[in-house]
Residue frames relative to the residue before (quaternion, step in Angstrom):
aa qw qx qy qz dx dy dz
X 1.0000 0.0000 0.0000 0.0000 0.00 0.00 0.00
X 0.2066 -0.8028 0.5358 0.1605 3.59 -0.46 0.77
X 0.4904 -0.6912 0.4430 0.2925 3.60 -1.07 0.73
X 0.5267 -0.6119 0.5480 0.2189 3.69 -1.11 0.54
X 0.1630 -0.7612 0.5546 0.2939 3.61 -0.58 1.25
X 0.7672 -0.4917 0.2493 0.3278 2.89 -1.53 0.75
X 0.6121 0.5433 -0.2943 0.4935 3.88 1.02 -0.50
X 0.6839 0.4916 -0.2453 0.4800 3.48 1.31 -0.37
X 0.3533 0.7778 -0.3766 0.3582 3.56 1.85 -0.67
X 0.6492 -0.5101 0.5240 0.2090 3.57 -1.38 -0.10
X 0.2241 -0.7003 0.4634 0.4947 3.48 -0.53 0.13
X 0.5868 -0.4565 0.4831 0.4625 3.63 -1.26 -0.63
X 0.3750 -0.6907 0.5323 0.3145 3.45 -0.52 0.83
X 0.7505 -0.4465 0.4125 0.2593 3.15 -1.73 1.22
X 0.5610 -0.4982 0.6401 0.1652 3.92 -0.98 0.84
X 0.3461 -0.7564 0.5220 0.1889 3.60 -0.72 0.57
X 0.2707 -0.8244 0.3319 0.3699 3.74 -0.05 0.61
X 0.5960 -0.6685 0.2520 0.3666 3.61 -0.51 0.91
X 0.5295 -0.6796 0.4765 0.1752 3.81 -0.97 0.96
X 0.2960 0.8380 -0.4580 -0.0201 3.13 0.20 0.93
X 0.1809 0.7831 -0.4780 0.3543 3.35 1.38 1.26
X 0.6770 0.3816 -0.2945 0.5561 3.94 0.91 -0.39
X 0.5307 0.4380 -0.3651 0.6271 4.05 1.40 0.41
X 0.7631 0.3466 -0.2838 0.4659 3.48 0.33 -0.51
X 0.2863 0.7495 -0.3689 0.4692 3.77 1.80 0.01
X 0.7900 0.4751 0.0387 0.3857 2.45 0.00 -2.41
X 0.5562 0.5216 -0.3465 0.5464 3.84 0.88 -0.80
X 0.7356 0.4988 -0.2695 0.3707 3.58 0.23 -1.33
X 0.6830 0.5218 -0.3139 0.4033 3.35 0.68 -1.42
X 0.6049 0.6333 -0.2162 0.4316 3.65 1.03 -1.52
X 0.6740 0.4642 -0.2845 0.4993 3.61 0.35 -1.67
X 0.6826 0.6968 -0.1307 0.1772 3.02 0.47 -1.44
X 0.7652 0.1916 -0.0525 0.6123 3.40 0.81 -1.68
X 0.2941 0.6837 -0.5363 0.3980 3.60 1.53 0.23
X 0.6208 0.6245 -0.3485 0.3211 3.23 0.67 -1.80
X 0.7349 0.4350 -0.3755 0.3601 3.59 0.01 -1.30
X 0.4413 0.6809 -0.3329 0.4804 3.99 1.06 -0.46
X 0.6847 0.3639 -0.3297 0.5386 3.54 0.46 -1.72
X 0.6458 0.5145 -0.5096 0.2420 3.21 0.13 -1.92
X 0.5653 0.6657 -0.3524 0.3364 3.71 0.58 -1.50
X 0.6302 0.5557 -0.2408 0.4858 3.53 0.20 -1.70
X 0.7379 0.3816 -0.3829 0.4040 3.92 0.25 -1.72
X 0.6507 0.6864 -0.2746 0.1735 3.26 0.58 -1.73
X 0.7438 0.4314 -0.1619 0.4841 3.10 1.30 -1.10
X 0.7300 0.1787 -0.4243 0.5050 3.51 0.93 0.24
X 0.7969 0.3412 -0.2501 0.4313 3.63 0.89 0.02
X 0.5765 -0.5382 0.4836 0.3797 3.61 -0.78 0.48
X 0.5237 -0.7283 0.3766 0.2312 3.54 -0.71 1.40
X 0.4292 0.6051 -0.3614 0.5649 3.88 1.55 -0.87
X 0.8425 0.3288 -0.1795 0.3871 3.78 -0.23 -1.27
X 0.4708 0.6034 -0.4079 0.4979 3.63 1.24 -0.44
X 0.7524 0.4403 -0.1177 0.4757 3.71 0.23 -1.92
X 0.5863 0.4632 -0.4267 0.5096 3.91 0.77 -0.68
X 0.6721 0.4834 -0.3099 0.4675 3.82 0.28 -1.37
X 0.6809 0.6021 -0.2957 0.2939 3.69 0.64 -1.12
X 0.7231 0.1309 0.0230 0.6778 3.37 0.87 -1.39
X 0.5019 0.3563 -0.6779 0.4020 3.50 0.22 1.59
X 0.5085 0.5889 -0.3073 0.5479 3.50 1.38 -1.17
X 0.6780 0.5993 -0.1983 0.3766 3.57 0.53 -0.92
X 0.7283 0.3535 -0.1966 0.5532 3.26 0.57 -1.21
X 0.6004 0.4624 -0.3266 0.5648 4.27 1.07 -0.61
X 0.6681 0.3873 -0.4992 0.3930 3.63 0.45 -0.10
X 0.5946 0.6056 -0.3757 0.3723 3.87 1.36 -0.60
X 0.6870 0.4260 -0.2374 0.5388 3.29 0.84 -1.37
X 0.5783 0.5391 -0.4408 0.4250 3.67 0.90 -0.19
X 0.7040 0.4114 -0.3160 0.4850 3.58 0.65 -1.10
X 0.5412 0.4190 -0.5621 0.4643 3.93 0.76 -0.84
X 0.6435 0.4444 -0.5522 0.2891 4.23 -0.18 -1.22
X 0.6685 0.4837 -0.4431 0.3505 3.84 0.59 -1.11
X 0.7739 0.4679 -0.2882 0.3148 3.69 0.64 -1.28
X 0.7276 -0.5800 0.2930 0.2198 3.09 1.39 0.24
X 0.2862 0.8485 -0.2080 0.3936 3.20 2.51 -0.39
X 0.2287 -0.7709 0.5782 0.1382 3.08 -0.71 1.33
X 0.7703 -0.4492 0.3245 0.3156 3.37 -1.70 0.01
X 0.0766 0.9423 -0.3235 -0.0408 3.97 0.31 0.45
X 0.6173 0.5521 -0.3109 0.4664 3.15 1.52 -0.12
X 0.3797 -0.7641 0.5045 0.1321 3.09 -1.08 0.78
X 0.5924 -0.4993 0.2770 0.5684 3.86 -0.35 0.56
X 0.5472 0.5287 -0.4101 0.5028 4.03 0.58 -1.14
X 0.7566 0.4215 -0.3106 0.3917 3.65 0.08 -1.00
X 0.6179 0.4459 -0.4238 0.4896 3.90 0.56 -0.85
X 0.6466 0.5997 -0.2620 0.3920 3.76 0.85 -1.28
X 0.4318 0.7731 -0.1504 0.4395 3.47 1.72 -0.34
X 0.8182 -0.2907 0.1964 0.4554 2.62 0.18 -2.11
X 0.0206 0.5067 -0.6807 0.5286 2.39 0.84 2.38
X 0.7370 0.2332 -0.4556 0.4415 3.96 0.16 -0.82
X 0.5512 0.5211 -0.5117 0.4036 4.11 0.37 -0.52
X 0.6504 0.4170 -0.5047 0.3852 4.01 0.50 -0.38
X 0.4566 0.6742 -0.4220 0.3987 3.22 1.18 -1.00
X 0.9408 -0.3145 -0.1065 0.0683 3.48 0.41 -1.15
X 0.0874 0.6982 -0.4336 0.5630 2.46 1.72 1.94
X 0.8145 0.3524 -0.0980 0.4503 3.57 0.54 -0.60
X 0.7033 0.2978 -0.1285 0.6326 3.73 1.40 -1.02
X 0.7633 0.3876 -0.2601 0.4467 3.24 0.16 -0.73
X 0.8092 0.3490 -0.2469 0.4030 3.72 0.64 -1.37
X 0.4957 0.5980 -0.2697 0.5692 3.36 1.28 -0.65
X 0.7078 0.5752 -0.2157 0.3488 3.33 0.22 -1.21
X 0.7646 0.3965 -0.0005 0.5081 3.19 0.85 -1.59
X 0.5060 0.4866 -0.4140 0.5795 3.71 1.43 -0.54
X 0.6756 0.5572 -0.3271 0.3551 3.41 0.04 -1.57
X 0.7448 0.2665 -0.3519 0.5005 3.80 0.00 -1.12
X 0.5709 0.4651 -0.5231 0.4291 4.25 0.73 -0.63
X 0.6244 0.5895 -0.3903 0.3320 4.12 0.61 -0.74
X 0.5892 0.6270 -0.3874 0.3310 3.40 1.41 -0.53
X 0.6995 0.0652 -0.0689 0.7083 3.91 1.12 -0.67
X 0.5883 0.3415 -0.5262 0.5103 4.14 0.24 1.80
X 0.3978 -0.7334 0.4034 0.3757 3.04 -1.01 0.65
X 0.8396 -0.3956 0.2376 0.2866 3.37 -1.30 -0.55
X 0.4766 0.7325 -0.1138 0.4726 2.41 2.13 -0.91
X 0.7495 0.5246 -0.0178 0.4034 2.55 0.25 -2.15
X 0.7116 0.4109 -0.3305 0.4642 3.68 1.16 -1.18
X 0.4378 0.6271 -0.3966 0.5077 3.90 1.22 -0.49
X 0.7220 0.3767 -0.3289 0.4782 3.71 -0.06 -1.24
X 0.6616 0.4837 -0.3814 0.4276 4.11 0.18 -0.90
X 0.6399 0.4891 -0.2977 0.5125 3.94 1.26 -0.77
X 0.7604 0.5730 -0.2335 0.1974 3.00 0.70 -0.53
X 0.3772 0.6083 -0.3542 0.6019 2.98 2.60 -0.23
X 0.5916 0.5372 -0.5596 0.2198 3.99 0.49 0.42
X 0.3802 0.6385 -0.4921 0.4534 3.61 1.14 0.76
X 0.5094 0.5364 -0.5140 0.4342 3.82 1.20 -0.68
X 0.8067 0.4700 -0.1212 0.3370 2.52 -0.20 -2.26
X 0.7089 0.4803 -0.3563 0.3739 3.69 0.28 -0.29
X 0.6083 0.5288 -0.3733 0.4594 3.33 1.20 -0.94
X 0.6779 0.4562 -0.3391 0.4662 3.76 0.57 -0.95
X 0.5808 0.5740 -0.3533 0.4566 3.58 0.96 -0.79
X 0.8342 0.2468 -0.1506 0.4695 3.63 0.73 -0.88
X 0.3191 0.5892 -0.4878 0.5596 3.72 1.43 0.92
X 0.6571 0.3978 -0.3434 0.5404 3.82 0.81 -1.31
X 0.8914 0.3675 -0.1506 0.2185 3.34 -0.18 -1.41
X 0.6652 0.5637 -0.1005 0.4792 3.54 1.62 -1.30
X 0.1618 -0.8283 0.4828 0.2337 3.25 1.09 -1.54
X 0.0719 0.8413 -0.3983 0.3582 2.87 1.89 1.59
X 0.3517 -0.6518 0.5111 0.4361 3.72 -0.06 0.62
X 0.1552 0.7463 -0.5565 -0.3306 3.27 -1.45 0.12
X 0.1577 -0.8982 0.4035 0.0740 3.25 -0.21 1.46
X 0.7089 -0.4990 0.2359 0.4391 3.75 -1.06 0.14
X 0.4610 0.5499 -0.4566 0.5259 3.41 1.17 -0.46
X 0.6597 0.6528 -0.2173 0.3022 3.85 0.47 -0.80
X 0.6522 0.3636 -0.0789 0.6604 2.99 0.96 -1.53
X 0.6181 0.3990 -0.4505 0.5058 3.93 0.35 -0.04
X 0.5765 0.5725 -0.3788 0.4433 3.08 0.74 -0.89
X 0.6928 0.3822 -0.3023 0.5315 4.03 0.26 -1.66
X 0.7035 0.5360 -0.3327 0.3272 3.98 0.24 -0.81
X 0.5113 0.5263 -0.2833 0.6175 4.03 1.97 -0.71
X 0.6511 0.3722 -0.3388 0.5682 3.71 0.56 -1.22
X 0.6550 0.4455 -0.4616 0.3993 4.15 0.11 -0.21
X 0.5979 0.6581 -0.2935 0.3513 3.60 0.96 -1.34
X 0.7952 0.4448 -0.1320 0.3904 2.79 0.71 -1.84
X 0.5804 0.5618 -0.2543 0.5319 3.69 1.25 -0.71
X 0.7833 0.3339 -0.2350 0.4687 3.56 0.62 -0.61
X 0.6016 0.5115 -0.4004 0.4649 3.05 1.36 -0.09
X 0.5308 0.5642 -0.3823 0.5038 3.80 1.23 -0.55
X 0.8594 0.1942 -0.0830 0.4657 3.43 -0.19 -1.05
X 0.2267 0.6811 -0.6182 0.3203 4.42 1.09 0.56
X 0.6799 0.4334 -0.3358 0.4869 3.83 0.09 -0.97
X 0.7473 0.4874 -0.3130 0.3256 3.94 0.04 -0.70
X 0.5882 0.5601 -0.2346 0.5341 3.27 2.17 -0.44
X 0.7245 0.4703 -0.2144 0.4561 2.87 0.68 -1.28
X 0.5376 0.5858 -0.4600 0.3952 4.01 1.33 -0.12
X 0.5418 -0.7474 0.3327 0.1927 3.43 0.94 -0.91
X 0.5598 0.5880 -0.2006 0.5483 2.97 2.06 -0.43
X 0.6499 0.1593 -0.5505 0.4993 3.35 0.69 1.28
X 0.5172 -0.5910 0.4776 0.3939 3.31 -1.66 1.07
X 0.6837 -0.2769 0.5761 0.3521 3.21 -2.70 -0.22
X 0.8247 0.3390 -0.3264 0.3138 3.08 0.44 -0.85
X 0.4601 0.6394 -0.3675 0.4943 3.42 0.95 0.28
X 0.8545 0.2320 -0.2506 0.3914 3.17 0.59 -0.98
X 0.2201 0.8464 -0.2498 0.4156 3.11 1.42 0.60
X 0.7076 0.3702 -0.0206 0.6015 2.84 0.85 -1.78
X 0.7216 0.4906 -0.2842 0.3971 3.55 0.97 -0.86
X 0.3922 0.6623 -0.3522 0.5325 3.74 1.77 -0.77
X 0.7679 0.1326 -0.2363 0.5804 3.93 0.40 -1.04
X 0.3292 0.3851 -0.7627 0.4021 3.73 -0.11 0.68
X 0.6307 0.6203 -0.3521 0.3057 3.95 0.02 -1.50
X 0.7443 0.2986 -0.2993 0.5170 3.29 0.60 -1.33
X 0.4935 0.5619 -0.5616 0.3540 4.12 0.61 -0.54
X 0.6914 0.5853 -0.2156 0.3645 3.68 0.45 -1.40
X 0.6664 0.3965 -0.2666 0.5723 3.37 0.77 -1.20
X 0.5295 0.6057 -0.4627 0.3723 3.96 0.63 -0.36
X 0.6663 0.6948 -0.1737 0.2077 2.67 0.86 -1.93
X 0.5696 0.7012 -0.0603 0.4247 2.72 1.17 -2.28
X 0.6397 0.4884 -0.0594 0.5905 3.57 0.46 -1.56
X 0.5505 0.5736 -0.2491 0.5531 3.90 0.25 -1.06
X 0.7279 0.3549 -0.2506 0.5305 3.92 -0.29 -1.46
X 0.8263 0.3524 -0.2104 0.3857 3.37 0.08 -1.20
X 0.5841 0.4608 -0.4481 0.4957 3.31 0.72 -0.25
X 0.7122 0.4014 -0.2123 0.5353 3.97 0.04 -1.24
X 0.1987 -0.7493 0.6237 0.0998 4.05 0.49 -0.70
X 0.0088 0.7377 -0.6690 -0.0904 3.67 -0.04 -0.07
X 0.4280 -0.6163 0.6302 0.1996 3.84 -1.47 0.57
X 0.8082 0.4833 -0.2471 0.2284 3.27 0.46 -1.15
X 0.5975 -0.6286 0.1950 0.4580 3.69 -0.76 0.87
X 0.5853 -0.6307 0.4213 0.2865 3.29 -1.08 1.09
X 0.5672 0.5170 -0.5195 0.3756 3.76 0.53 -0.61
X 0.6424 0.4227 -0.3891 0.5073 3.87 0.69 -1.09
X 0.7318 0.4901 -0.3859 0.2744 3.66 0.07 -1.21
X 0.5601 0.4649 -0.4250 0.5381 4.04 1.50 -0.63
X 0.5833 0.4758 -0.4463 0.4840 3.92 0.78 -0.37
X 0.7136 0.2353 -0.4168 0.5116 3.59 0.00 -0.36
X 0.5448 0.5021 -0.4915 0.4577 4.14 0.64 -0.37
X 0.6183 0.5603 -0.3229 0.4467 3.67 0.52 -0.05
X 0.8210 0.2331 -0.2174 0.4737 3.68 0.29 -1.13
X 0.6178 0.5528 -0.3628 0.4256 3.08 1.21 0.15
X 0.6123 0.4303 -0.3268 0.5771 3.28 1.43 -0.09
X 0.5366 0.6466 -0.2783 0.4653 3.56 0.96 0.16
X 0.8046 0.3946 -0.0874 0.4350 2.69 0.93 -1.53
X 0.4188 0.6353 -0.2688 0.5905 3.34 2.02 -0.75
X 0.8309 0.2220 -0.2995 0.4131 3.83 0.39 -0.56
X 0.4062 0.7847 -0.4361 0.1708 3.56 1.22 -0.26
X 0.4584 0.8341 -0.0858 0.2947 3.08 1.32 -0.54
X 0.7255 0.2110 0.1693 0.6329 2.77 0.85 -2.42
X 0.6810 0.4597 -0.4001 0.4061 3.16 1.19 0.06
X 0.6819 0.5060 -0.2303 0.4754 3.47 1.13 -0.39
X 0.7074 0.3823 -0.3930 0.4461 3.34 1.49 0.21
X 0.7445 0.2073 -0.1918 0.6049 3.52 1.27 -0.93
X 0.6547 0.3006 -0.5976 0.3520 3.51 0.06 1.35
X 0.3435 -0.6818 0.5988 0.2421 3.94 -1.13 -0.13
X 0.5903 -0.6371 0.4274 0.2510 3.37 -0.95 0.94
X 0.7078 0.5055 -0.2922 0.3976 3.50 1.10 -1.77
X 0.5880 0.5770 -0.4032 0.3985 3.75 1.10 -0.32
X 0.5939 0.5297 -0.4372 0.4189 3.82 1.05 0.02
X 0.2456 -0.8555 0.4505 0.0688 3.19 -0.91 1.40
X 0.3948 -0.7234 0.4654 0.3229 4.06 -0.11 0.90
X 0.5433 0.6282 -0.5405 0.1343 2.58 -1.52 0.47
X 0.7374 -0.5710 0.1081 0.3442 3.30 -1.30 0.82
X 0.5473 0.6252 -0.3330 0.4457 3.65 1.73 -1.17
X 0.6378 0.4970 -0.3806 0.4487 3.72 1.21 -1.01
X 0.7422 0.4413 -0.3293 0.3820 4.04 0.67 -0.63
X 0.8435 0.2726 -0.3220 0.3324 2.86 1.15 -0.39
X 0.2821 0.6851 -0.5000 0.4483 3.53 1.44 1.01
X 0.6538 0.5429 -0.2510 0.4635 3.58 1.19 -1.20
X 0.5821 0.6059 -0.3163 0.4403 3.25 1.00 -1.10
X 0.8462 0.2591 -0.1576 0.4382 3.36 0.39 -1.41
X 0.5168 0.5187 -0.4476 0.5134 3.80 1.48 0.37
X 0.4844 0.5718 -0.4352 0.4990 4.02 1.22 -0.29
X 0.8188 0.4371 -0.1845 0.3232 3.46 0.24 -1.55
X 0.8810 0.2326 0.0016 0.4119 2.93 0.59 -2.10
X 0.6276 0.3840 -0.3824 0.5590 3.50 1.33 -0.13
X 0.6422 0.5855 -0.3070 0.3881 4.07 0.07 -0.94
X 0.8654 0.2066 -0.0383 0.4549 3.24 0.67 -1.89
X 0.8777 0.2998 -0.2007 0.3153 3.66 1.06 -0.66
X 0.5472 0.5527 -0.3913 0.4919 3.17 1.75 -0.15
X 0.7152 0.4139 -0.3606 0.4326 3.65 0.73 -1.06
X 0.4352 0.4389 -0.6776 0.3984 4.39 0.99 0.03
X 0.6996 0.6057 -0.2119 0.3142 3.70 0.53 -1.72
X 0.5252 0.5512 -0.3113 0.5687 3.63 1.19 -0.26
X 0.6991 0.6269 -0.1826 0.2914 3.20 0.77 -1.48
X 0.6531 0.5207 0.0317 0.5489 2.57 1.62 -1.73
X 0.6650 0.4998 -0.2949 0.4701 3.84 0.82 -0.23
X 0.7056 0.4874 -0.2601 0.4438 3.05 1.84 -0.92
X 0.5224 0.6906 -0.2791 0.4150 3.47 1.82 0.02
X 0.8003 0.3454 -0.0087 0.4900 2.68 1.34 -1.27
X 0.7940 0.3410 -0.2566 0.4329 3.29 0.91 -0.36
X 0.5239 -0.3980 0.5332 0.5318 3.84 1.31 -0.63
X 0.6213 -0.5178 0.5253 0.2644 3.55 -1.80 0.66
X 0.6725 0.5859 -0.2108 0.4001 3.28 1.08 -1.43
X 0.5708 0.5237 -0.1991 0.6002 3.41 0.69 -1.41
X 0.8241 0.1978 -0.3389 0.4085 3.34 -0.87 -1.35
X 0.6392 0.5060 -0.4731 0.3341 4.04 0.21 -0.89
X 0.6312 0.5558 -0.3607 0.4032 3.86 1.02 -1.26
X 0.4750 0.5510 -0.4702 0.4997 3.75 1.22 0.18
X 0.4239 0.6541 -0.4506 0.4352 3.92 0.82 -0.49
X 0.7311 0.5499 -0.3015 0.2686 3.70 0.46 -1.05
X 0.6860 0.5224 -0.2708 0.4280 2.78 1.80 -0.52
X 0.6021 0.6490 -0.3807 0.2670 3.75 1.20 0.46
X 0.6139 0.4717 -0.4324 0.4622 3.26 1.20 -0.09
X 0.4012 0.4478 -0.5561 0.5738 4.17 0.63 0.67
X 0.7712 0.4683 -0.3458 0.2576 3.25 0.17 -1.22
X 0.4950 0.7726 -0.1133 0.3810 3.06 1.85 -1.66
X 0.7329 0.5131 0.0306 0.4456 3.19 0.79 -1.41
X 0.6868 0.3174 -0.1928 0.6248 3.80 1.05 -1.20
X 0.7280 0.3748 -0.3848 0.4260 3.60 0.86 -0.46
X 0.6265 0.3325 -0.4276 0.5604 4.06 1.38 0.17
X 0.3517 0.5367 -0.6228 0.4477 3.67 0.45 0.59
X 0.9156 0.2274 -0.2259 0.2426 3.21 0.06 -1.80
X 0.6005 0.6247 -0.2416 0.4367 3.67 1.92 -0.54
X 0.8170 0.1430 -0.1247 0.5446 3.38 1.18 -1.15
X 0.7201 -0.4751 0.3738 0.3405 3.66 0.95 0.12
X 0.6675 0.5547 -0.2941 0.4004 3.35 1.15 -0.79
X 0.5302 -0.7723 0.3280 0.1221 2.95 -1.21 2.24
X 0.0677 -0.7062 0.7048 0.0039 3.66 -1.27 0.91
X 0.2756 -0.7076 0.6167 0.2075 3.35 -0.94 1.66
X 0.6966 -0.3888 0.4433 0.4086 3.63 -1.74 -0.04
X 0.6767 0.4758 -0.3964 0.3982 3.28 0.43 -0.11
X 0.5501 0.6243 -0.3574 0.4240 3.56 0.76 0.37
X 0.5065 0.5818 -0.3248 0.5472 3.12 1.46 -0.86
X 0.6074 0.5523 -0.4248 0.3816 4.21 0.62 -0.48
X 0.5836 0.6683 -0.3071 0.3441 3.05 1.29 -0.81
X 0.4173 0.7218 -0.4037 0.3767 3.41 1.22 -1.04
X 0.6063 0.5977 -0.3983 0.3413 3.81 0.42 -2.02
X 0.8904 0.1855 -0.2072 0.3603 2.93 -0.42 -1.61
X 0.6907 0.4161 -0.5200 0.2818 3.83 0.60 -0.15
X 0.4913 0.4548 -0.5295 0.5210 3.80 0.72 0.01
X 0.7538 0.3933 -0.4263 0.3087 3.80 -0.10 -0.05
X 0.5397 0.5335 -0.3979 0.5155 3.17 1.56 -0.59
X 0.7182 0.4155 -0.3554 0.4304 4.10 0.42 -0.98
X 0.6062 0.4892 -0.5187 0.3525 3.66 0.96 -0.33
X 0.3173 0.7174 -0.4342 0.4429 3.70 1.65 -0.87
X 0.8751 0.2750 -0.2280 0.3264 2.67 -0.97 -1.60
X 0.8243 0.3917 -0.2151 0.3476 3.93 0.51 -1.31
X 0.7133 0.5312 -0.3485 0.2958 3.16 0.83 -0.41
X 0.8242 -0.4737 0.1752 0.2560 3.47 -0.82 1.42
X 0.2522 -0.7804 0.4243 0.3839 3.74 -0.29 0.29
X 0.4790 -0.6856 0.2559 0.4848 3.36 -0.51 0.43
X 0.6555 -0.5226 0.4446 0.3155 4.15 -1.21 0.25
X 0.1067 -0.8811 0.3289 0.3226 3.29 -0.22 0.83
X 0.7295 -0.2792 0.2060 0.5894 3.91 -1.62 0.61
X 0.6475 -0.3999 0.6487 -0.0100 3.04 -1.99 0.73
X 0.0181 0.8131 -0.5500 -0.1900 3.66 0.32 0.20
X 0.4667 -0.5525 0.5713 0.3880 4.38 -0.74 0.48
X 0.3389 -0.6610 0.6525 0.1496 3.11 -1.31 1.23
């Protein structure tokens, strides 16, 4: 066998480039269902209007603040600001808005699990409008992620200790979101998302300034440290980093897909108000887990490529 000079060798195949879609999952899912915890925490010492105004005005000036330091040019185009100005409108005012004042007499739980039907409603929404397949592998999929969710959180309804009228209010957060959802994808904006969640911000701010300054009162906000730092981490980690990451899943993964990740916030919802607010989760919930990770692998996981045919 003779040896190969070295100029005749192979290259070295290329390193794969690292996946850093199952980190940027994980980030979302976390930041995310954290949120419903803070929201909890604000609500109770602050009217829910004045919480969400301060949030995503404070919110939207820290973005455009960091682009002025980094040096960030202008990137939106008039079509784009016109965008997401409507997506604050209702991702930010409306859903936020409307969750927040239902969170005041639902739990945390309970408000997670009612979001979390925005995989239904979105998938059918984006079959009509997107021309999103919806295939059977899908629709099992959305029907496991329902099971499994209603099977976690069935006992916390059926107790009674959150009002109608709450969940009311929380039913149209659901439909703001699922709009939303639908909205992005339909209109697509070009411009760079970090500016476009800044202008999705003061515009949800500015959209409640209104209603907040007439039907809430200032003297009814209580100090204190649990209120600053809920705000704190609704400025940063809900306002500015889940909704770039949202943004981004919906680029990259499809409406369907990225929303069928939603299913995963009431578990989350739930283990993170056990450990923050106390609020009790029997062992049976944990079963629930099964069928909703099998339903989101359903729904997200790639169709398969078809055969190669032999030439």
């Amino acid at each position: 066998m003779s040896l190969m000079s070295p100029s005749l060798a192979s290259p070295a195949a290329p390193h794969p480039a690292f996946n850093t879609l199952p980190a940027t999952i994980a980030a979302f899912c976390l930041l995310w269902s954290f949120a419903f915890v803070a929201g909890k925490i604000g609500v109770t010492d602050c009217p829910p209007l004045l919480l969400l105004t301060a949030r995503f005005l404070l919110a939207g000036i820290l973005i455009f603040g960091i682009a002025m330091l980094r040096g960030e040019g202008w990137s939106l185009s008039r079509r784009d600001v016109a965008i997401f100005a409507l997506l604050g409108i209702a991702n930010n005012a409306m859903y936020l808005g409307l969750g927040y004042t239902g969170l005041q007499t639902v739990s945390a739980g309970l408000g997670g699990l009612i979001v979390s039907a925005n995989p239904v409603f979105t998938a059918v929404l984006a079959a009509i409008f997107l021309g999103e397949s919806l295939t059977w592998r899908k629709v099992a999929g959305l029907l496991l992620g329902i099971a499994g969710v209603t099977f976690i959180v069935w006992h916390r309804m059926s107790v009674g200790t959150d009002s109608l009228h709450g969940i009311l209010f929380t039913l149209a957060s659901l439909a703001s979101i699922v709009a939303g959802t639908v909205l992005f994808k339909v209109f697509a904006p070009k411009g760079n998302l970090w500016l476009g969640n800044g202008v999705q911000n003061l515009s949800g701010g500015l959209a409640l300034l209104p209603f907040a300054s007439t039907l809430s009162d200032v003297s009814d906000i209580v100090p204190s440290w649990r209120l600053l730092g809920a705000f704190a981490y609704l400025v940063l980690c809900g306002s500015i980093f889940a909704y770039v990451l949202w943004f981004h899943l919906l680029k990259v993964c499809g409406a369907t897909a990225a929303s069928a990740y939603h299913f995963l916030m009431p578990p989350l919802a739930i283990l993170f108000a056990w450990m923050v607010l106390g609020e009790h989760v029997a062992a049976r919930d944990l079963l629930g887990i099964v069928p909703v990770a099998l339903g989101i692998y359903l729904v997200t996981r790639p169709a398969a490529a078809p055969a190669q045919r032999a030439s």
